[in-house]
C-alpha positions in Angstrom: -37.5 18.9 -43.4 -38.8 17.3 -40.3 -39.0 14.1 -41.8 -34.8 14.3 -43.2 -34.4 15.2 -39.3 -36.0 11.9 -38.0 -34.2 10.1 -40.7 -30.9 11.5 -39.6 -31.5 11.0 -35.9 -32.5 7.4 -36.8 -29.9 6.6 -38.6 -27.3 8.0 -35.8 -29.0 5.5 -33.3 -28.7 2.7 -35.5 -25.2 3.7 -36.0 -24.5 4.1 -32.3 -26.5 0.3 -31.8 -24.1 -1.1 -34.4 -21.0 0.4 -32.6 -21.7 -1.0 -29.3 -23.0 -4.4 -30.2 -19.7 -5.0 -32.3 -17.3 -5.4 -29.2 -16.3 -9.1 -28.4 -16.7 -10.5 -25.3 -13.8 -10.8 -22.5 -12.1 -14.4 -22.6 -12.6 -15.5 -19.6 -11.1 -19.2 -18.9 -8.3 -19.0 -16.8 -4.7 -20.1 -17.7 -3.5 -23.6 -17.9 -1.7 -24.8 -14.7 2.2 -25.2 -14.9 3.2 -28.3 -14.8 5.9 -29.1 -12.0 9.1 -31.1 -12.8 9.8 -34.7 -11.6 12.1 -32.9 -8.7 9.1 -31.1 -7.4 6.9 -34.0 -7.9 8.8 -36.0 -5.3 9.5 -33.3 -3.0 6.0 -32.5 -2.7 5.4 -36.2 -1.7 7.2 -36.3 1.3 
């Protein structure tokens, strides 16, 4: 009986293990930049 117990518990933890370890990881890299328009290009010049 004690041993079924044990076996239970352990399978619950490995269970719980497997549950956490499957979440992907945050994407992190940031946006591309917009790109500016000829107009803006040459207004930021002068």
């Amino acid at each position: 009986m004690i041993n079924a117990a044990r076996l239970t518990l352990a399978g619950l933890l490995a269970l719980a293990l497997a549950g956490c370890a499957a979440t992907p990881q945050p994407d992190l890299t940031p946006p591309p930049a917009k790109r500016l328009d000829a107009k803006t290009t040459l207004e930021n010049r002068l």
